[in-house]
TIVOTI-550528 format. One record per residue: x, y, z of N, C-alpha, C, O in turn; residue number from 0. Coordinates in Angstrom, 3 decimals, decimal comma. Each point is the difference from the previous one (the first is absolute). Example, Ala and Ser with C-alpha at 12.3 -4.5 7.8 and 13.67 -1.06 7.14 Angstrom:
# TIVOTI-550528
VEXGU_nxx_nyy_nzz_caxx_cayy_cazz_cxx_cyy_czz_oxx_oyy_ozz_k
VEXGU_13,190_-5,690_7,800_-0,890_1,190_0,000_0,900_1,200_0,000_1,036_-0,019_0,665_0;
VEXGU_-1,386_1,069_-1,385_0,820_1,190_0,060_-0,770_1,090_0,730_0,509_1,108_0,169_1;
//
This chain:
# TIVOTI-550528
VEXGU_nxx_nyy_nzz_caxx_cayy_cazz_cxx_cyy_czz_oxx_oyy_ozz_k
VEXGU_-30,730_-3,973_18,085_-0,006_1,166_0,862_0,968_1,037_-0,568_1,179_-0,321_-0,147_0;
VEXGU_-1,677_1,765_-0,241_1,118_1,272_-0,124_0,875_-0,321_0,951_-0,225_-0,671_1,007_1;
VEXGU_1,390_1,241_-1,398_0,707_0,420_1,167_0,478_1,531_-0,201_0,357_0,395_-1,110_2;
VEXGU_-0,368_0,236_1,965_0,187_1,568_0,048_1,567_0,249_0,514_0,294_-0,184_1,181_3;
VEXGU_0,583_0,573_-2,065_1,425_0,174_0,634_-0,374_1,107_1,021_-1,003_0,712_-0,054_4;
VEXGU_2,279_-0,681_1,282_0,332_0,721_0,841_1,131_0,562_0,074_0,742_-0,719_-0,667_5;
VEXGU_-0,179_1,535_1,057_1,412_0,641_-0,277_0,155_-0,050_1,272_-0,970_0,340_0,678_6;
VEXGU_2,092_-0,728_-0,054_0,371_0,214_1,523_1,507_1,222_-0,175_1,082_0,059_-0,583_7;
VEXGU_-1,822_0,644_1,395_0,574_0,696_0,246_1,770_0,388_0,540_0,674_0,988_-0,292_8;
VEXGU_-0,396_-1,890_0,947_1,289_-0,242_0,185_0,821_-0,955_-0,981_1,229_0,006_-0,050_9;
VEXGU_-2,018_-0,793_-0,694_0,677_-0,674_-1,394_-0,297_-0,308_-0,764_-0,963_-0,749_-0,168_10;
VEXGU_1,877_1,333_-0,853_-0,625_0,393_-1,558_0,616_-1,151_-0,428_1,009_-0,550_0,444_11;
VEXGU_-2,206_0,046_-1,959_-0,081_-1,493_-0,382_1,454_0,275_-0,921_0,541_1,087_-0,208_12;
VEXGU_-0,248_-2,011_-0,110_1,307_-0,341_-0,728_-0,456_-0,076_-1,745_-0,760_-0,883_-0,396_13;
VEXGU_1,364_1,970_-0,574_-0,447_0,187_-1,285_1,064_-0,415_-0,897_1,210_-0,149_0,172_14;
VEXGU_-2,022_-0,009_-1,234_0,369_-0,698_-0,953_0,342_0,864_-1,163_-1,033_0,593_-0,312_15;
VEXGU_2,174_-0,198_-0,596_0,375_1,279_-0,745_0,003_-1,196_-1,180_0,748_-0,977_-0,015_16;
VEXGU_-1,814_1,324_-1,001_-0,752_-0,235_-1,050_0,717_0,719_-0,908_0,702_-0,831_-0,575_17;
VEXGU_-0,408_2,306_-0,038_0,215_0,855_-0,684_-0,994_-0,048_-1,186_0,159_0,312_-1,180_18;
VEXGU_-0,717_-0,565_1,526_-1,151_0,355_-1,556_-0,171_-1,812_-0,757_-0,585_0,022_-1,082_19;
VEXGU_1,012_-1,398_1,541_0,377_-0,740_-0,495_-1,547_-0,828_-0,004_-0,111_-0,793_-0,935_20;
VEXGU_-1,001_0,882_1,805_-0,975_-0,369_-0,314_-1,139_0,484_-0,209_-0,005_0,870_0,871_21;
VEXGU_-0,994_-0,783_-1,395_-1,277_0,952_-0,542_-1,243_-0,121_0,658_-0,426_-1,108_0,326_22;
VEXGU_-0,052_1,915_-0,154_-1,050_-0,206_1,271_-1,060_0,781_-1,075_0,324_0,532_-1,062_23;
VEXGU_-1,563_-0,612_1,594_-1,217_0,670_-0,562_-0,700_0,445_1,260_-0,272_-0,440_1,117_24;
VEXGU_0,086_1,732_-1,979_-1,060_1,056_1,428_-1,399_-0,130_-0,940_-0,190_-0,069_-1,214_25;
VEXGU_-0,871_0,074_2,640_-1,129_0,606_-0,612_-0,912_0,524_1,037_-0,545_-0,655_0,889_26;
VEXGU_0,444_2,035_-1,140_-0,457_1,295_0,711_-1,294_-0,435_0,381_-0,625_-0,777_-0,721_27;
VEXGU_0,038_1,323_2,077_-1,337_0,437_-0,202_-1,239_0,093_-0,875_-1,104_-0,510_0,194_28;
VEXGU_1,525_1,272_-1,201_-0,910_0,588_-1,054_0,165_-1,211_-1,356_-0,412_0,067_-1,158_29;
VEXGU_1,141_-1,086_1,829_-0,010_-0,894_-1,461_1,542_0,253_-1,106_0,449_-0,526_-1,019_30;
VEXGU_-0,196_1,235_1,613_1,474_0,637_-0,643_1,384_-0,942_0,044_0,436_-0,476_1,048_31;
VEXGU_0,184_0,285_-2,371_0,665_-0,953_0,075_1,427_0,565_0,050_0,036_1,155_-0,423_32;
VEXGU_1,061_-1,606_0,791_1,421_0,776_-0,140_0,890_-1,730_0,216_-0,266_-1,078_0,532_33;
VEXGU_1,145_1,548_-1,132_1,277_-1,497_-0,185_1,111_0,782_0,951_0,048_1,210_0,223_34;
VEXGU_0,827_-2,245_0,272_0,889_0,635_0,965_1,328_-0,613_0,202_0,184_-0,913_-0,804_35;
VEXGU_0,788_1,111_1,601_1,167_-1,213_-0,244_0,153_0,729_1,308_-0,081_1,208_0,221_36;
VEXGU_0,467_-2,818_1,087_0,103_0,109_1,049_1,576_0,346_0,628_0,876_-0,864_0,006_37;
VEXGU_-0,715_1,881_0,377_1,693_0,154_0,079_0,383_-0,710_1,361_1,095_-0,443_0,344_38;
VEXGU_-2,456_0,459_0,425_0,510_-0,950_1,261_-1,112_-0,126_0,782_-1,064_0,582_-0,213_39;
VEXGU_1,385_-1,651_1,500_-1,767_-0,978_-0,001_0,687_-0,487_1,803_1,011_-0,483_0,510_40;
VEXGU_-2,105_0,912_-0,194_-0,223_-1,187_1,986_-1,127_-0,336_0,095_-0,971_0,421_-0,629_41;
VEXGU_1,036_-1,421_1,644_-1,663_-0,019_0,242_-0,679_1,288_0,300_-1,051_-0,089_0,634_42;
VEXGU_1,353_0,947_-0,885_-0,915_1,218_1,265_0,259_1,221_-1,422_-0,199_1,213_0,066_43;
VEXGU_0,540_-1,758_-0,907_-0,061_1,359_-1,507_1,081_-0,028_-0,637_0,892_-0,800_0,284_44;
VEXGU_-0,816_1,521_-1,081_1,234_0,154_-1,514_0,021_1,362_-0,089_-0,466_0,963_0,610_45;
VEXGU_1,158_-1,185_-1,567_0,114_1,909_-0,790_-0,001_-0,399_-1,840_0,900_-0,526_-0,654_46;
VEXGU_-2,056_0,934_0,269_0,140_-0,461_-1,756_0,684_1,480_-0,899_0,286_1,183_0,183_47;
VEXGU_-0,289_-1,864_-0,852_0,216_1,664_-1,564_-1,206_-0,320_-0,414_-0,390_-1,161_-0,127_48;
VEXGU_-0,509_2,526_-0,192_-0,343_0,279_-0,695_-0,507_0,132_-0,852_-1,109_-0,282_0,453_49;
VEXGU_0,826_0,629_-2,035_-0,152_1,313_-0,837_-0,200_1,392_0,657_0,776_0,943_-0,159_50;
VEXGU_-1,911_-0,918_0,920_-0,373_0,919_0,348_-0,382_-0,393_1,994_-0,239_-1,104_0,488_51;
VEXGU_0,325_2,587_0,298_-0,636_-0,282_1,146_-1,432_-0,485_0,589_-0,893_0,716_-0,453_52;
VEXGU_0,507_-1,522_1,154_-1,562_-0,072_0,511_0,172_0,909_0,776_1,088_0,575_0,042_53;
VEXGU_-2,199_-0,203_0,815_-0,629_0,575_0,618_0,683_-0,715_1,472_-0,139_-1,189_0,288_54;
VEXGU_0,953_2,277_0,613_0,103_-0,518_1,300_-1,114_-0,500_0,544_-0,859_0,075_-0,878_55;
VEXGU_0,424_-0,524_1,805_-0,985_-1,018_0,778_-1,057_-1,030_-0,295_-0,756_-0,679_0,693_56;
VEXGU_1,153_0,918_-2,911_-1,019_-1,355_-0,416_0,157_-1,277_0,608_0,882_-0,431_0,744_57;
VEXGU_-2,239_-0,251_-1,356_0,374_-1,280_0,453_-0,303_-0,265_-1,481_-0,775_0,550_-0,783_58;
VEXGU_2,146_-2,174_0,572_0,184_-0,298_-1,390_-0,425_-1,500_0,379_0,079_-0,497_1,124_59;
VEXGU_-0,433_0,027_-2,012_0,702_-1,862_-0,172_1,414_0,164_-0,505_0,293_0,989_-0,672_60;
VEXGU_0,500_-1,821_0,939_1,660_-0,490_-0,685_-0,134_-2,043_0,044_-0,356_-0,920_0,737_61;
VEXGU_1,008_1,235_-2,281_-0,124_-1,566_-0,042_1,429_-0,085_-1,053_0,223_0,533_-1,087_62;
VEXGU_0,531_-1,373_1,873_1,348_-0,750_-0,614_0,639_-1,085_-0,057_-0,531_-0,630_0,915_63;
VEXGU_1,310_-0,038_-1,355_0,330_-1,261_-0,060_1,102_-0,427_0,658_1,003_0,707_0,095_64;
VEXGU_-1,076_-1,679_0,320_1,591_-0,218_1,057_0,015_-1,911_-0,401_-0,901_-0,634_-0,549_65;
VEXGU_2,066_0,185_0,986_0,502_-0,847_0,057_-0,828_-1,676_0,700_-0,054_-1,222_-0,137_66;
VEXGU_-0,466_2,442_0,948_-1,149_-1,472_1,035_-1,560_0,627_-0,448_-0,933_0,130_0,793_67;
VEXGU_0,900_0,184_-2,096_-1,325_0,810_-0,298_-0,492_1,190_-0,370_0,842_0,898_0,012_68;
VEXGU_-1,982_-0,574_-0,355_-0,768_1,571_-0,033_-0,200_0,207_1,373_-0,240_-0,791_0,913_69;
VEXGU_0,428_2,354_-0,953_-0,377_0,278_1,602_-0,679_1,306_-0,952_0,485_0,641_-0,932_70;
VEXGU_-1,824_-0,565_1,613_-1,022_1,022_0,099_-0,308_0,783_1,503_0,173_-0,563_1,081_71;
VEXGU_-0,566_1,691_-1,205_0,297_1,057_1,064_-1,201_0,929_0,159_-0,894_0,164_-0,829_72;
VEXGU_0,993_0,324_1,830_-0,644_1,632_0,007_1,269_0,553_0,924_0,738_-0,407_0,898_73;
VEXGU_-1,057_2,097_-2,037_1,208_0,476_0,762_-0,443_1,068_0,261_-1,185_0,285_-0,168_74;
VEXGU_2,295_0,722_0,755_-0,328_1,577_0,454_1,122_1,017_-0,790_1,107_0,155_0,516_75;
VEXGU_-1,426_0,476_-1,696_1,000_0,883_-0,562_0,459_0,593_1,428_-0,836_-0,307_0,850_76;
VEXGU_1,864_1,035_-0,342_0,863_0,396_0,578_0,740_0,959_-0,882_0,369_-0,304_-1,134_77;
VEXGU_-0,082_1,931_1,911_0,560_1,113_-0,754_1,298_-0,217_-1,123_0,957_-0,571_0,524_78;
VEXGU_-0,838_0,791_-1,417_0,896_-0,310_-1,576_1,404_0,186_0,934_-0,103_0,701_1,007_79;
VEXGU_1,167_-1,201_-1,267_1,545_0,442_0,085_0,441_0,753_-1,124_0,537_1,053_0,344_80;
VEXGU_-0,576_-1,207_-1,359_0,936_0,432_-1,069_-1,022_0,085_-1,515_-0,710_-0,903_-0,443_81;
VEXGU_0,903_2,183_-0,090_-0,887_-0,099_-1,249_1,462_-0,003_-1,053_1,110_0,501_0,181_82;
VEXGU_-1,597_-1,184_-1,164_0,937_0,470_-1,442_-0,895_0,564_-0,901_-1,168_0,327_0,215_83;
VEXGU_1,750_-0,247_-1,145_-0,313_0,356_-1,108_-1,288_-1,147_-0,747_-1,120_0,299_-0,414_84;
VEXGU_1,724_-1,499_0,448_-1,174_-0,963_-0,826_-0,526_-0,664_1,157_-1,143_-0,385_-0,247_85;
VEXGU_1,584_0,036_1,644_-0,290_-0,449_0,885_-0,176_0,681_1,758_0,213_1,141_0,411_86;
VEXGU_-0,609_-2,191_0,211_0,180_0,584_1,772_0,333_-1,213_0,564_-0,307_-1,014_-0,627_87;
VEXGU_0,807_0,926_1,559_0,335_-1,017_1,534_-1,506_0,708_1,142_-0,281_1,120_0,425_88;
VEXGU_-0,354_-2,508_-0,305_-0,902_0,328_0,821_0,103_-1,388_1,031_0,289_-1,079_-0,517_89;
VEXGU_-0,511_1,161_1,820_-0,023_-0,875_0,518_-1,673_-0,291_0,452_-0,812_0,892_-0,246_90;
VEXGU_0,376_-2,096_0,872_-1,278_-0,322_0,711_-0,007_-1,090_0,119_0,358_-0,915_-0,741_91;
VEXGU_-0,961_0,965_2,124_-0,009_-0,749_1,318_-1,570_-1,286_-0,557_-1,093_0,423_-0,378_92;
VEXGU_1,422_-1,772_0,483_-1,178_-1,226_-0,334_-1,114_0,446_1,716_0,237_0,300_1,171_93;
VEXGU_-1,086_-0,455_-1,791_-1,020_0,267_0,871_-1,065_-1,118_0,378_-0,760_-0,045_0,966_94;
VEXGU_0,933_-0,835_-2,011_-0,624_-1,511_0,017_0,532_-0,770_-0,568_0,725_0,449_-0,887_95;
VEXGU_-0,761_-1,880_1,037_0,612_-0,766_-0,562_-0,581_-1,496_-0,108_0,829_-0,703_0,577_96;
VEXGU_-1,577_0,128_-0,919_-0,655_-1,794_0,307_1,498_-0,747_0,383_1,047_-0,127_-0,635_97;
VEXGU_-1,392_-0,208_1,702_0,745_-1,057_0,489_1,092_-0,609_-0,921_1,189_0,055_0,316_98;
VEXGU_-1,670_-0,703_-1,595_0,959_-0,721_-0,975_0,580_1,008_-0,736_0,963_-0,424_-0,639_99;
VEXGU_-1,179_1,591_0,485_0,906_0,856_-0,834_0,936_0,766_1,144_0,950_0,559_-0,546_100;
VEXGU_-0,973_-0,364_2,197_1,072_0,496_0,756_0,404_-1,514_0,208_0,412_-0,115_1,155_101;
VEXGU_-0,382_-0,750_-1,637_0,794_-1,446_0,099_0,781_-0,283_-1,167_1,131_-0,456_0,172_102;
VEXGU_-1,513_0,635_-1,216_1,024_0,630_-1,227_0,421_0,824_0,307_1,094_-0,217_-0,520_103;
VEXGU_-0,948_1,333_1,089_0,501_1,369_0,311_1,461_-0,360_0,225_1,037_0,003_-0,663_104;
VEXGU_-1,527_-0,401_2,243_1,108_-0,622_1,045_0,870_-1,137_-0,273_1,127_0,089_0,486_105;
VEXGU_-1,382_-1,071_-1,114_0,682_-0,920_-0,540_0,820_0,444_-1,240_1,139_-0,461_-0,074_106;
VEXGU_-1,567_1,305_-0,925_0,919_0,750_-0,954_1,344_0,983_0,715_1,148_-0,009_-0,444_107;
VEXGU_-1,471_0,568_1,260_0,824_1,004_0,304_0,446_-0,142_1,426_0,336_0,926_0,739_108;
VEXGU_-0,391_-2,703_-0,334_0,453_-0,697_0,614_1,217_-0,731_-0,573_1,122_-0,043_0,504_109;
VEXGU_-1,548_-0,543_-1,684_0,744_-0,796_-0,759_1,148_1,262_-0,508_1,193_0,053_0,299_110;
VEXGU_-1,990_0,931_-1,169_1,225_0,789_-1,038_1,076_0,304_1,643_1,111_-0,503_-0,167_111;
VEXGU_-1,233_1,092_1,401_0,487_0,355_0,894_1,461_-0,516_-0,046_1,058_0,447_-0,443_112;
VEXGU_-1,519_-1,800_1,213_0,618_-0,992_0,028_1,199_-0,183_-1,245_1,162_-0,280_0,294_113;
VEXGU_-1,518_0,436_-1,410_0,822_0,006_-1,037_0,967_1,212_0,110_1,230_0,022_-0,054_114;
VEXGU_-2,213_1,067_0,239_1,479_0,944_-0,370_0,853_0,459_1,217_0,810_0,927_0,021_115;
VEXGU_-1,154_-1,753_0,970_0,411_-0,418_1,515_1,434_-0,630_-0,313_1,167_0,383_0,082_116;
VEXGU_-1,758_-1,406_-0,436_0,948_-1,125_-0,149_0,987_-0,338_-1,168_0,940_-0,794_-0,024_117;
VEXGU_-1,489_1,728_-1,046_1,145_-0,280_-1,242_0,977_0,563_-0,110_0,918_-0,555_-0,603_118;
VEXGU_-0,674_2,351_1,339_1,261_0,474_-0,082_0,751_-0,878_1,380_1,220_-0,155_-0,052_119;
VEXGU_-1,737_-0,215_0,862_0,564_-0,199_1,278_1,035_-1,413_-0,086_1,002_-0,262_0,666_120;
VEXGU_-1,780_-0,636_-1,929_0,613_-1,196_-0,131_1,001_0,110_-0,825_0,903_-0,827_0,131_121;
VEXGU_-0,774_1,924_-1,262_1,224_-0,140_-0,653_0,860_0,889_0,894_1,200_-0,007_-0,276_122;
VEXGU_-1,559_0,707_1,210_1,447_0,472_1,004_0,320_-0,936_1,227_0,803_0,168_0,918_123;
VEXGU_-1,403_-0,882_-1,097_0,881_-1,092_1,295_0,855_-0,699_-0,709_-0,355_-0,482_-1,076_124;
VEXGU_1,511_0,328_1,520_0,926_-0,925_-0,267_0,947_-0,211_1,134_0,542_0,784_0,779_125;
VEXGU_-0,513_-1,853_-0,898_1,212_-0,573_1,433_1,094_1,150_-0,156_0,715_0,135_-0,993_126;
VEXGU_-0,696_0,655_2,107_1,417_0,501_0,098_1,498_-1,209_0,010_0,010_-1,197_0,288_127;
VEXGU_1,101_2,085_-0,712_0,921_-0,709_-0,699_0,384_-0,547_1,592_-0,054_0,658_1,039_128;
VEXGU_0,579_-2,515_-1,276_0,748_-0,669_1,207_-0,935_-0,779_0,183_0,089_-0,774_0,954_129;
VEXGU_-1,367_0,738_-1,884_-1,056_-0,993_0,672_0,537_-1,000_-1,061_-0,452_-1,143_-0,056_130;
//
């Protein structure tokens, strides 16, 4: 069964800041291919770089690799943030998803969470002094 993310309105999903560290592949409508690096990822969308901008309101496939798997997508380009010079920051929202790839989704950025939750937090605990 798809599953179709929902965005609730009173709470926004908890993201994951990537910086360009994993590579995703777009492919347009028209058959059009573009490579991308995900700067950050929820269940409910990311924001990639680039080369160049899509088209606000396409719909793309996105397919990338994570830790508990490939996760494959349909997404919704969403208006650009930032153009450069060789690149842009564009964000867009997953619009479909099969069941086992928002289960890789969620379990990746369940798991990474959890990590960067828990790794600064554990090297600052220490018994205050008298224990």
């Amino acid at each position: 069964m798809t599953h179709f993310p929902q965005a609730h309105v009173n709470l926004r999903s908890p993201r994951l800041q990537l910086n360009g560290s994993v590579a995703a592949a777009i492919m347009a409508e028209g058959g059009q291919r573009a490579r991308a690096k995900l700067q950050s990822i929820s269940v409910n969308g990311g924001l990639l770089q680039l080369p160049q901008e899509l088209s606000t309101g396409d719909f793309v496939e996105i397919a990338f690799h994570t830790r508990s798997g490939p996760v494959h997508g349909m997404a919704e380009m969403l208006h650009p943030m930032r153009q450069f010079q060789t690149a842009c920051l564009q964000p867009f929202r997953f619009v479909a998803l099969a069941d086992d790839d928002h289960r890789k989704l969620r379990m990746a950025l369940d798991s990474a969470l959890d990590r960067s939750f828990l790794d600064p937090v554990s090297e600052q605990l220490q018994a205050p002094s008298g224990f």
